[in-house]
N, CA, C and O atoms as a GROMACS GRO file, in nm:
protein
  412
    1UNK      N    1   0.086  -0.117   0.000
    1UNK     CA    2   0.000   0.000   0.000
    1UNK      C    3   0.090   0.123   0.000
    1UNK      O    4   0.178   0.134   0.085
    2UNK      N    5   0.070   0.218  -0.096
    2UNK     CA    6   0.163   0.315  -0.105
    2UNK      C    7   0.073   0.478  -0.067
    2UNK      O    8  -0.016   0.500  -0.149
    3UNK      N    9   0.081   0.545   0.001
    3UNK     CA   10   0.054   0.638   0.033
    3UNK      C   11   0.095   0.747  -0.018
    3UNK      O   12   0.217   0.762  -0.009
    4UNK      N   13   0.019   0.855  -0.085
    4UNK     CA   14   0.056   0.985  -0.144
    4UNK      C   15   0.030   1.114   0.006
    4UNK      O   16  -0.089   1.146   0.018
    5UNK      N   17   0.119   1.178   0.103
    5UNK     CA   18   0.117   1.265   0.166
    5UNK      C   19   0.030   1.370   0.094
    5UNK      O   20   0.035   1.392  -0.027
    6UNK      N   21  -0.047   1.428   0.177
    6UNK     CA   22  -0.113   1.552   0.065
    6UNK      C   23  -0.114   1.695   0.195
    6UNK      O   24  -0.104   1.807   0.145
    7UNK      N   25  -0.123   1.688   0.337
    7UNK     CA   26  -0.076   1.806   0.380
    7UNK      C   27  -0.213   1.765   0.472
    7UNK      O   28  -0.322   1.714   0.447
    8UNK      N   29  -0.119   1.834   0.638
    8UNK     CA   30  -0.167   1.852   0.779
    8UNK      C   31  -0.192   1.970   0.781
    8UNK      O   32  -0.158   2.062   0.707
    9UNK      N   33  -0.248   1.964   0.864
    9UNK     CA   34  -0.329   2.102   0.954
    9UNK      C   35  -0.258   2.235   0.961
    9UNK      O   36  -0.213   2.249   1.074
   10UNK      N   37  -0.230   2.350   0.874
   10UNK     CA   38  -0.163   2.426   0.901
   10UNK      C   39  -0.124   2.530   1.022
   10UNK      O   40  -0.069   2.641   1.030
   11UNK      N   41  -0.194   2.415   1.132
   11UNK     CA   42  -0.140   2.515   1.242
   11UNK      C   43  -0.140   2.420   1.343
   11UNK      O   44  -0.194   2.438   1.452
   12UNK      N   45  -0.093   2.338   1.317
   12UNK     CA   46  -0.076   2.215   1.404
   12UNK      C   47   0.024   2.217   1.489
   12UNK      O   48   0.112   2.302   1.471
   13UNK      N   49   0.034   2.140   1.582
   13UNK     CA   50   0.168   2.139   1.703
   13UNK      C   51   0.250   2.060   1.650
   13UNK      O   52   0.265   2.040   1.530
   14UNK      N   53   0.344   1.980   1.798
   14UNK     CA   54   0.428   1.859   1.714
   14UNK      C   55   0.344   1.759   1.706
   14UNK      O   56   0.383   1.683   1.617
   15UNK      N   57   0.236   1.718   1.761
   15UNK     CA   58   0.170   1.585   1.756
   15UNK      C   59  -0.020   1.541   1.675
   15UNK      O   60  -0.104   1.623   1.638
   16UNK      N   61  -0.024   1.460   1.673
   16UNK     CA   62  -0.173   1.506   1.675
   16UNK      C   63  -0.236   1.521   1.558
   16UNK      O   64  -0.329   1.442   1.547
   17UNK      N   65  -0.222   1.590   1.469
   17UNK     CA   66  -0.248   1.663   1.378
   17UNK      C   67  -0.355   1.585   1.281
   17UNK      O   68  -0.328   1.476   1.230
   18UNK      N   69  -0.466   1.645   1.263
   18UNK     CA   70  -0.530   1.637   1.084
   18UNK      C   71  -0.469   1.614   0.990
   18UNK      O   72  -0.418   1.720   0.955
   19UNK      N   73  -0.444   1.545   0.931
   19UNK     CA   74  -0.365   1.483   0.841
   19UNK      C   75  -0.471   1.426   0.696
   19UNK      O   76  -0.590   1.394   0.700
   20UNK      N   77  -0.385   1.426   0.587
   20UNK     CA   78  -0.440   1.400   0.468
   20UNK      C   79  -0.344   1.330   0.408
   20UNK      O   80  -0.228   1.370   0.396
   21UNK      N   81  -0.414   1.158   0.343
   21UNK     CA   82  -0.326   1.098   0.244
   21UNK      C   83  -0.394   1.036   0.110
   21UNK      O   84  -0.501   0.976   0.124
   22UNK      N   85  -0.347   1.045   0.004
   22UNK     CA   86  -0.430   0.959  -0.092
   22UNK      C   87  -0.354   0.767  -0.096
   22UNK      O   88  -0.233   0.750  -0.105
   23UNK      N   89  -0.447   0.654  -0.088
   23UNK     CA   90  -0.381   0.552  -0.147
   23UNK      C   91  -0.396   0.562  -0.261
   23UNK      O   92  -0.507   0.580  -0.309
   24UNK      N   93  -0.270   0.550  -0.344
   24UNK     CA   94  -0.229   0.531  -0.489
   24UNK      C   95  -0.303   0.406  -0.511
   24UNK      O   96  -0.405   0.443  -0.569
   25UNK      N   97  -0.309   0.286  -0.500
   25UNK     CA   98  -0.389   0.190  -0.586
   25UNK      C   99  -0.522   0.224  -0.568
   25UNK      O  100  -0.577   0.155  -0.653
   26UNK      N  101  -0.580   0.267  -0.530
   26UNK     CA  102  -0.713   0.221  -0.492
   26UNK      C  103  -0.809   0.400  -0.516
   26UNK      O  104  -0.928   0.419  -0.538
   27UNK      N  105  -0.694   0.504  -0.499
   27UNK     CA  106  -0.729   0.646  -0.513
   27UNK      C  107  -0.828   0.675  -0.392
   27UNK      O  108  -0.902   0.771  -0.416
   28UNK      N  109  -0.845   0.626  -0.289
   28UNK     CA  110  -0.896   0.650  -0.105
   28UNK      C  111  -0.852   0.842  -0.095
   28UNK      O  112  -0.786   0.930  -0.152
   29UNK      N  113  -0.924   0.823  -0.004
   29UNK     CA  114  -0.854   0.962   0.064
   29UNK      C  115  -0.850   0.885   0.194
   29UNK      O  116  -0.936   0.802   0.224
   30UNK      N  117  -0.756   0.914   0.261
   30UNK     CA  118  -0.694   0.864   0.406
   30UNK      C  119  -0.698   1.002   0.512
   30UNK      O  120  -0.626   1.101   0.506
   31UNK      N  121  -0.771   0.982   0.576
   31UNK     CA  122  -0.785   1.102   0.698
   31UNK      C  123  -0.788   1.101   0.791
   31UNK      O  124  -0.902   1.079   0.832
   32UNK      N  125  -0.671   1.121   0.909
   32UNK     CA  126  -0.699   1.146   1.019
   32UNK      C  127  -0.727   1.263   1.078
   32UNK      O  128  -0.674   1.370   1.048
   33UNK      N  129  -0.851   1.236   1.203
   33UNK     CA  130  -0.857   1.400   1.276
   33UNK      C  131  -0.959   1.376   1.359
   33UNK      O  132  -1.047   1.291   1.349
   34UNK      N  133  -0.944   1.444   1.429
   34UNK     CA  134  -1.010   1.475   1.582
   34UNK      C  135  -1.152   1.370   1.582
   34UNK      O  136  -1.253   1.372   1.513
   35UNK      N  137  -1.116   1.296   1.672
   35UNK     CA  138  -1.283   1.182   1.724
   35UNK      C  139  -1.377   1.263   1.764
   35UNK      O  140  -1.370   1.308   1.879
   36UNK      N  141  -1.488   1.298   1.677
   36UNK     CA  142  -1.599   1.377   1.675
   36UNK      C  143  -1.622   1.376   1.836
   36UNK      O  144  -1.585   1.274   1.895
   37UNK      N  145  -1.679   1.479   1.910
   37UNK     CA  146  -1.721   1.470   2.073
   37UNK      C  147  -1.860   1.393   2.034
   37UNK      O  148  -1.919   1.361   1.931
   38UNK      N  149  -1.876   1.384   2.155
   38UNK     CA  150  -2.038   1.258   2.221
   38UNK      C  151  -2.129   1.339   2.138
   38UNK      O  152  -2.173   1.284   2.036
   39UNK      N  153  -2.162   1.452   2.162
   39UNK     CA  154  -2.251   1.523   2.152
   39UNK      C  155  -2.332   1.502   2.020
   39UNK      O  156  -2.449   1.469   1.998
   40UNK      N  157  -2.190   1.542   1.913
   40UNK     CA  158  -2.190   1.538   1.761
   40UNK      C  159  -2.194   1.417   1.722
   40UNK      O  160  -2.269   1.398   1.627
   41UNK      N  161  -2.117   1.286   1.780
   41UNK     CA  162  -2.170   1.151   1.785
   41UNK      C  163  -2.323   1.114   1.760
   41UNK      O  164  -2.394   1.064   1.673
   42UNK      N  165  -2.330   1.163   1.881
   42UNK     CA  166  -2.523   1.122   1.925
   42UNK      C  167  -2.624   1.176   1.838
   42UNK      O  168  -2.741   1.139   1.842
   43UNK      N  169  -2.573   1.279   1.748
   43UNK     CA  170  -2.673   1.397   1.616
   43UNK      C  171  -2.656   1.247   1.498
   43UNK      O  172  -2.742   1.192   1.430
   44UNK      N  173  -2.560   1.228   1.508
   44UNK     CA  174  -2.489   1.187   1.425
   44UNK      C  175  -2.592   1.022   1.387
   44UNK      O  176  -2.663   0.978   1.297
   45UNK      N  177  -2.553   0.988   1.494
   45UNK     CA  178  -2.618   0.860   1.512
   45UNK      C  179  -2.765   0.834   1.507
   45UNK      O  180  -2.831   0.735   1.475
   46UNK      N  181  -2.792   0.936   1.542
   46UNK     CA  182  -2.943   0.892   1.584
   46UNK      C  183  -3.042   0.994   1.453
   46UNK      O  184  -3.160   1.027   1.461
   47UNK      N  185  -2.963   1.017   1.360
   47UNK     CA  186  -3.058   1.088   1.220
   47UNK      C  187  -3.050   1.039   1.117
   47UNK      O  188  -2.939   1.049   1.064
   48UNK      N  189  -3.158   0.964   1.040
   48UNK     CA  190  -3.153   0.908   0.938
   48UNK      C  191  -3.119   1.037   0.811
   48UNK      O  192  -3.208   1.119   0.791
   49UNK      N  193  -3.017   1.044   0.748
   49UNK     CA  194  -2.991   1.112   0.689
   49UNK      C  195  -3.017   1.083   0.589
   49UNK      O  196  -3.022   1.191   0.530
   50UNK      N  197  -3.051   0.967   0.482
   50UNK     CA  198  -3.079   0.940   0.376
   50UNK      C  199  -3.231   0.829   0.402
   50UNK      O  200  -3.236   0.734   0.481
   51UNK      N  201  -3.330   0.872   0.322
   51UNK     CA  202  -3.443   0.770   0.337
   51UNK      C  203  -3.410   0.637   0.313
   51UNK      O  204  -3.340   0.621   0.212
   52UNK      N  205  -3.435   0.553   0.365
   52UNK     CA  206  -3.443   0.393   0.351
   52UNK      C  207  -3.311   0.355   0.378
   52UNK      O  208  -3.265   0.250   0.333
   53UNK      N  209  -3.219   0.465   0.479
   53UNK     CA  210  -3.110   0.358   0.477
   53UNK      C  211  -3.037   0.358   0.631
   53UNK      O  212  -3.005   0.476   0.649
   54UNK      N  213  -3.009   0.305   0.712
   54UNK     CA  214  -3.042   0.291   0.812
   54UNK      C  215  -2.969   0.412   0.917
   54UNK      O  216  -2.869   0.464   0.867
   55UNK      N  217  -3.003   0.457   1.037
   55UNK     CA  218  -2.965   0.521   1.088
   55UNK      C  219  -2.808   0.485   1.168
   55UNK      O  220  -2.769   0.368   1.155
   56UNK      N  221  -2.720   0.579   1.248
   56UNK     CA  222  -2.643   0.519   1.339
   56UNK      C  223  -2.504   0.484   1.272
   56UNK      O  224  -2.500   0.457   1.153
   57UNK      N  225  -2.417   0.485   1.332
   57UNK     CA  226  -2.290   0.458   1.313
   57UNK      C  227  -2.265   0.304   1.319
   57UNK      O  228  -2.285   0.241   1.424
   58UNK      N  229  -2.219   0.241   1.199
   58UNK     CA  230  -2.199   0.128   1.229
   58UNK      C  231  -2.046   0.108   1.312
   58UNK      O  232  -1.946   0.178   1.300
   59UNK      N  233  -2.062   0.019   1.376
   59UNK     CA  234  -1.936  -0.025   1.434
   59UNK      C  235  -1.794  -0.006   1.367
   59UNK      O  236  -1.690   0.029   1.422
   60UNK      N  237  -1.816  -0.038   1.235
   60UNK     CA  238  -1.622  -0.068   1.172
   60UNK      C  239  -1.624   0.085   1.135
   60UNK      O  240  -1.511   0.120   1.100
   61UNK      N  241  -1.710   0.181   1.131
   61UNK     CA  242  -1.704   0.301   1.090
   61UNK      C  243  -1.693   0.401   1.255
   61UNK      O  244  -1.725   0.369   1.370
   62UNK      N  245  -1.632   0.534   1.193
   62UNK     CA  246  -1.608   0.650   1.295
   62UNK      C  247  -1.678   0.796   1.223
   62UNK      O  248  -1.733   0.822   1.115
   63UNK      N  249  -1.645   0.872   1.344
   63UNK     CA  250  -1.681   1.052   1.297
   63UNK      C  251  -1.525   1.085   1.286
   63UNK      O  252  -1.435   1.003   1.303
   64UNK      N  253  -1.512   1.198   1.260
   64UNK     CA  254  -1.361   1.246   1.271
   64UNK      C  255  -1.423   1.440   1.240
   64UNK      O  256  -1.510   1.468   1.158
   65UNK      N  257  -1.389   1.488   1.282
   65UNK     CA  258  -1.387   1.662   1.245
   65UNK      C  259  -1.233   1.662   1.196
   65UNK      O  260  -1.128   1.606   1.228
   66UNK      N  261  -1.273   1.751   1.105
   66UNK     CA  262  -1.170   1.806   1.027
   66UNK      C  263  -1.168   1.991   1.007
   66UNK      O  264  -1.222   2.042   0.908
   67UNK      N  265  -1.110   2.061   1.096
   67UNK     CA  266  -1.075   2.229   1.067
   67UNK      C  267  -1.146   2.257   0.905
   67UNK      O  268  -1.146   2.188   0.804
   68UNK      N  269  -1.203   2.387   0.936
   68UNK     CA  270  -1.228   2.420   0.816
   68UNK      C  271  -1.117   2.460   0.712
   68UNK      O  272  -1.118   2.452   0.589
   69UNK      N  273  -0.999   2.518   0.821
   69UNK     CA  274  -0.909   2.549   0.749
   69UNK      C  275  -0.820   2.458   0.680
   69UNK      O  276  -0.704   2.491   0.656
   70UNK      N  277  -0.875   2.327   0.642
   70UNK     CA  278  -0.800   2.193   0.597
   70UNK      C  279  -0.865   2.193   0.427
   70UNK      O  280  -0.834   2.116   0.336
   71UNK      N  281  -0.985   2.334   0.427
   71UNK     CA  282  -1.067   2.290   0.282
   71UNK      C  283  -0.979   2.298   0.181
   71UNK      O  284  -1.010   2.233   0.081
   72UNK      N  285  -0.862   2.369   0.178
   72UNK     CA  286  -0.769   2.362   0.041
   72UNK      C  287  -0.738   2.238   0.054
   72UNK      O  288  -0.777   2.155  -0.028
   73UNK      N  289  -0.650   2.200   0.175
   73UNK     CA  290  -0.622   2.060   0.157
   73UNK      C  291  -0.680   1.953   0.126
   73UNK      O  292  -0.609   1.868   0.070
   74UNK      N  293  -0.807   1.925   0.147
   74UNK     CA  294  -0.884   1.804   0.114
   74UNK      C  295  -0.904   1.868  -0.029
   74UNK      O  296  -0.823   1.821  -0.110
   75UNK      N  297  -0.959   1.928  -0.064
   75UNK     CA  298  -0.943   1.990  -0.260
   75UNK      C  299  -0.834   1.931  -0.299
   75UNK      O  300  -0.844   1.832  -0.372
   76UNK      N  301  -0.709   1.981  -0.259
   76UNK     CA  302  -0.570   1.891  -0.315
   76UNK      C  303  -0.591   1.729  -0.292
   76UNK      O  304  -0.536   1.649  -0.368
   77UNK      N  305  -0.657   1.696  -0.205
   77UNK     CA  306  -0.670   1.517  -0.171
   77UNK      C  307  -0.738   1.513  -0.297
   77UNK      O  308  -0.687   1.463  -0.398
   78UNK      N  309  -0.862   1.569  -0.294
   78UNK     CA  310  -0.942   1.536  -0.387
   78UNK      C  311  -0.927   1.534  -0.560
   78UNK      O  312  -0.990   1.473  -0.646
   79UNK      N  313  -0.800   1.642  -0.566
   79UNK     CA  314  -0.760   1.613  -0.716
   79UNK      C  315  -0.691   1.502  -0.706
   79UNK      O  316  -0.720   1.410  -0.782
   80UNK      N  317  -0.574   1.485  -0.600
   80UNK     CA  318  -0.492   1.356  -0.592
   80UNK      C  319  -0.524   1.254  -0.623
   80UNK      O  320  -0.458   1.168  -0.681
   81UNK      N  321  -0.679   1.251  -0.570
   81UNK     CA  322  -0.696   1.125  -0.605
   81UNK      C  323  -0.791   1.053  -0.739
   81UNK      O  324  -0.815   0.946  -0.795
   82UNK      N  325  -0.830   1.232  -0.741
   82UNK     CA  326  -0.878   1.181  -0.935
   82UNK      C  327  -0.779   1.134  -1.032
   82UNK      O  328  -0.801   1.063  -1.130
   83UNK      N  329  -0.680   1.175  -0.998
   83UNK     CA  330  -0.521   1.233  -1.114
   83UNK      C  331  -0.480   1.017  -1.092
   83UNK      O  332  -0.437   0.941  -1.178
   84UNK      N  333  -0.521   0.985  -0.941
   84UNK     CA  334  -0.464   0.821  -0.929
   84UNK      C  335  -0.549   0.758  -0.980
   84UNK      O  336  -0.509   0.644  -1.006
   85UNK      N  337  -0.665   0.778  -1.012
   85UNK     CA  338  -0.803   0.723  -1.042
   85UNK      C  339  -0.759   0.703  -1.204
   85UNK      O  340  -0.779   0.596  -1.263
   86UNK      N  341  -0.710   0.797  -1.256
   86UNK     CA  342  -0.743   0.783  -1.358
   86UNK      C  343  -0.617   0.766  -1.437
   86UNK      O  344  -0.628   0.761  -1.560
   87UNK      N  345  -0.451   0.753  -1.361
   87UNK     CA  346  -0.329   0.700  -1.385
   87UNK      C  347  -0.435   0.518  -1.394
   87UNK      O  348  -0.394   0.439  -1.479
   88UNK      N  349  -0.467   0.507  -1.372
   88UNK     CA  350  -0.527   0.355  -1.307
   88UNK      C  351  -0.602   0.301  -1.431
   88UNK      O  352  -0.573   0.198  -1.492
   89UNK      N  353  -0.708   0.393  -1.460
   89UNK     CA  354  -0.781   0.364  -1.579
   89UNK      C  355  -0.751   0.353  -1.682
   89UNK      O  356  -0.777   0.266  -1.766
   90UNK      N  357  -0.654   0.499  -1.688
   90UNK     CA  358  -0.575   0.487  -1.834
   90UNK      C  359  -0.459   0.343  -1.815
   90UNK      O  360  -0.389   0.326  -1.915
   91UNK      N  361  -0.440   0.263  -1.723
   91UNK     CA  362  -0.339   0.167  -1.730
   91UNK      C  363  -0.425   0.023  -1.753
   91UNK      O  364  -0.391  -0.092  -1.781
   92UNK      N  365  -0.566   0.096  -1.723
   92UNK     CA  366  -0.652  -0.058  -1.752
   92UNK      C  367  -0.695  -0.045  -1.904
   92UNK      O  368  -0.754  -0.144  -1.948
   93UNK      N  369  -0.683   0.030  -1.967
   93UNK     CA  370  -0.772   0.119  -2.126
   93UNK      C  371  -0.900   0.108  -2.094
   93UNK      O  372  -0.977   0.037  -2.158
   94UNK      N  373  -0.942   0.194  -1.968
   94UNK     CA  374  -1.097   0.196  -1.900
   94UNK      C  375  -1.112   0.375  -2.017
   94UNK      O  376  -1.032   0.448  -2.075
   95UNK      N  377  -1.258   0.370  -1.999
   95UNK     CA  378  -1.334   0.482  -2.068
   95UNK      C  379  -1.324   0.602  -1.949
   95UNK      O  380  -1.380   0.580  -1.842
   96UNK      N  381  -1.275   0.688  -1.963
   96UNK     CA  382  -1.215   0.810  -1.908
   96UNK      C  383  -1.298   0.935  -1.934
   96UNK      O  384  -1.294   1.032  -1.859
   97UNK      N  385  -1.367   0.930  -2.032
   97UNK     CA  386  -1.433   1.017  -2.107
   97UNK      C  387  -1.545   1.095  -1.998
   97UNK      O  388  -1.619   1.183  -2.042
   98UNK      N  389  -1.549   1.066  -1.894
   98UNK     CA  390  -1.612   1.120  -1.834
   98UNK      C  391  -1.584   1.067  -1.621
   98UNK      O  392  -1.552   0.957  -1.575
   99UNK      N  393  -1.609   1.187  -1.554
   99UNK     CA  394  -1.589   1.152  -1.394
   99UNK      C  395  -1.625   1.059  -1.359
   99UNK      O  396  -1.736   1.029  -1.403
  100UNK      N  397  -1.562   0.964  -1.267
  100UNK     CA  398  -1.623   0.875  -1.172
  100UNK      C  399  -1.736   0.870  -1.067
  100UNK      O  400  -1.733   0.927  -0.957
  101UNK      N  401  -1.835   0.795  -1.114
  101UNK     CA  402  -2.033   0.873  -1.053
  101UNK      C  403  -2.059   0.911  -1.163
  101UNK      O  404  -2.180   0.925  -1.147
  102UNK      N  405  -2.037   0.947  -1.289
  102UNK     CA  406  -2.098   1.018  -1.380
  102UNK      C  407  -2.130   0.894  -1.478
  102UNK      O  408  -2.114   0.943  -1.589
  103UNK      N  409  -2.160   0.784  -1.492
  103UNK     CA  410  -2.164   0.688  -1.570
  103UNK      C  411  -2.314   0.668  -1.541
  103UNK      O  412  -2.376   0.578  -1.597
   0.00000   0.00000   0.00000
């Protein structure tokens, strides 16, 4: 598994930090950052946010907050990982001709 660095929290200490990575095979965004509090948990959990699909945090899944001031950075994740998406496609001779979701 190879990891593309894409950029921490610009005002981060020595430890800790919000962090952003793309995996190169697979084009993921990798994010660490702050374990949402109870509070935002419990909104979280207990609102069906999409009809028919179930409420609540499943177990293998988490919350995480991420600074607003991280939005350039996740933009840069987010090209990163189109730019791997589609190093990938063009290496499979997949149809490119249009975004991934847009099919």
């Amino acid at each position: 598994m190879d990891l593309q660095f894409v950029g921490i929290d610009p005002s981060t200490g020595e430890e800790g930090s919000p962090t952003v990575w793309v995996e190169e095979e697979t084009a993921d965004l990798v994010i660490q950052g702050v374990t949402a509090e109870e509070v935002l948990r419990a909104l979280i959990d207990g609102t069906q946010w999409v009809p028919g699909h179930a409420p609540g945090i499943p177990a293998h899944e988490t919350v995480i907050r991420i600074p607003a001031r991280m939005v350039p950075i996740l933009r840069e994740a987010c090209n990163a990982a189109e730019r791997a998406q589609l190093r990938g496609a063009v290496g499979a001779d997949a149809d490119v001709s249009s975004p991934p979701g847009d099919a």
